[in-house]
C-alpha positions in Angstrom: -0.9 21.2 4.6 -0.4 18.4 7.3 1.9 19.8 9.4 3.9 18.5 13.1 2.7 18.6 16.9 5.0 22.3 17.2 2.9 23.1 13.6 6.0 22.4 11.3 4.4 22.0 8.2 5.3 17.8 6.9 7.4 16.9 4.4 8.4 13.8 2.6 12.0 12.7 3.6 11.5 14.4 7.2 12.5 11.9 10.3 9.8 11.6 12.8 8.7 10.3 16.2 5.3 9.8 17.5 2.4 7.2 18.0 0.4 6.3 14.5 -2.9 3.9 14.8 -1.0 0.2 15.0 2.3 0.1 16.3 2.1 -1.1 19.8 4.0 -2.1 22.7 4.5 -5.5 24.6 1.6 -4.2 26.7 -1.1 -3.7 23.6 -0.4 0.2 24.4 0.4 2.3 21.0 3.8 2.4 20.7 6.2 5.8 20.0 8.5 4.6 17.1 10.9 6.7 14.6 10.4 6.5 11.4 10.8 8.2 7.8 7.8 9.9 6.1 7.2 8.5 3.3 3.7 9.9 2.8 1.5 13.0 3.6 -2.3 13.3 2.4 -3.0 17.1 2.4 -6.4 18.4 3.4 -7.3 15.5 5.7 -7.1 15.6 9.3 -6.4 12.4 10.4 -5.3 9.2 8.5 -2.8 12.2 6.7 0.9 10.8 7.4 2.7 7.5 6.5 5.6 6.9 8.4 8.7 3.9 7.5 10.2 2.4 10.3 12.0 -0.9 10.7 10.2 -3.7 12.7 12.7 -6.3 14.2 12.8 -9.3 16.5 15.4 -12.1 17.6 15.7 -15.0 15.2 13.7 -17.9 16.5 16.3 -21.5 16.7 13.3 -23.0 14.0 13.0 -20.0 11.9 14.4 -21.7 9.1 11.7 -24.2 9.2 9.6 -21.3 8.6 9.3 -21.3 4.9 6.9 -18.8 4.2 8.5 -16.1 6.8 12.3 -17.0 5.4 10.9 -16.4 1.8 9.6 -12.8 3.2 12.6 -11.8 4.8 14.6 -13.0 2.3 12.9 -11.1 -0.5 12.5 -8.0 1.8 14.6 -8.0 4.7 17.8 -8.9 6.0 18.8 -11.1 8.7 21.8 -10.1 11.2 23.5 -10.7 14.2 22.2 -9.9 17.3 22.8 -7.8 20.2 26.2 -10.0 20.9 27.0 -9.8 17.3 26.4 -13.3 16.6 28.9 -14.4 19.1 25.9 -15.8 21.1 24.1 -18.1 18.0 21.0 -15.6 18.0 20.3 -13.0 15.0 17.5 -10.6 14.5 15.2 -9.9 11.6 14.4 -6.6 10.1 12.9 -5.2 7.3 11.0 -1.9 6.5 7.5 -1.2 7.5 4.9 1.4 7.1 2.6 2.6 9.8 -0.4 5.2 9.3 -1.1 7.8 11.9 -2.2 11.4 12.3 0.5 14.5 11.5 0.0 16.7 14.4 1.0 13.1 16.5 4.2 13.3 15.8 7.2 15.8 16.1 10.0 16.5 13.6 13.5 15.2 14.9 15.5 15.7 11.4 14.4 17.6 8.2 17.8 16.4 5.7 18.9 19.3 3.8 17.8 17.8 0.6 14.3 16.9 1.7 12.9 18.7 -1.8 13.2 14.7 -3.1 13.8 14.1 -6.9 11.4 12.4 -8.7 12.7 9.1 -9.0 13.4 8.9 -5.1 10.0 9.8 -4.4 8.5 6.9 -7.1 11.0 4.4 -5.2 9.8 5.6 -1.6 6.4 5.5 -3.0 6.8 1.8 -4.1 8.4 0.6 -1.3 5.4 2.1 0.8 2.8 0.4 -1.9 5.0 -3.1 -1.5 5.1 -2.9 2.3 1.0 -2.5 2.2 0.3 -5.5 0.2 2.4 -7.7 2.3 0.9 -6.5 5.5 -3.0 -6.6 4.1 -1.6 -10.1 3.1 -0.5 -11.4 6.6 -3.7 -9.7 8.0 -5.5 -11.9 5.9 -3.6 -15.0 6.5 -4.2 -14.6 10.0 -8.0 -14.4 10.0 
């Protein structure tokens, strides 16, 4: 079984931070993010965690003329106020996304009490996961 950097063994529902195999920072470095698991691949040893985190970023003033983009985030995100809770005409975009990476990368911050899932939460976690993959092999290939 995959298990943590400190040899925890992973669990679905567990609360992670570490460095996966896209997330990166300003700088093209891999970035550390927290994030959900959401998947675990047992008997691999790398490629054998998938993690949910939210991605966000300040509004742009033309976003709405962003048709496509508004159309995303309004089917699978949420738009908000920003950092001066709106008071300052900017918002932020967020939505749920799923990054790949290798168990023993990251380290267990929370394990809920409940992390034996029922059935149905793990099919929903498991869609969303599935949902989240097809839009992002989308935009990969709408930006080739």
């Amino acid at each position: 079984m995959p298990h943590y950097k400190d040899g925890t063994p992973a669990a679905i529902g567990d609360i992670v931070r570490g460095k996966g195999y896209n997330v990166k920072d300003r700088d093209g470095n891999l970035a550390e993010f927290v994030g959900t698991v959401v998947g675990i691949t047992p008997g691999s040893s790398s490629c054998n965690i998938q993690v949910a985190y939210v991605v966000y970023k300040e509004t742009p003033a033309d976003f709405a003329s962003w048709s496509k983009m508004y159309e995303f985030f309004d089917q699978k995100g949420v738009i908000g106020c920003g950092a001066n809770g709106g008071k300052d005409a900017k918002s932020v975009m967020a939505r749920v996304s799923l990054e790949y990476g290798q168990c023993d990368h990251f380290e267990l911050l929370h394990r809920p009490k409940d992390v034996a899932l029922s059935k149905s939460v793990k099919a929903a976690l498991q869609q969303a996961a599935s949902e989240t993959k097809d839009i992002r092999e989308k935009e990969l290939a709408g930006s080739r």
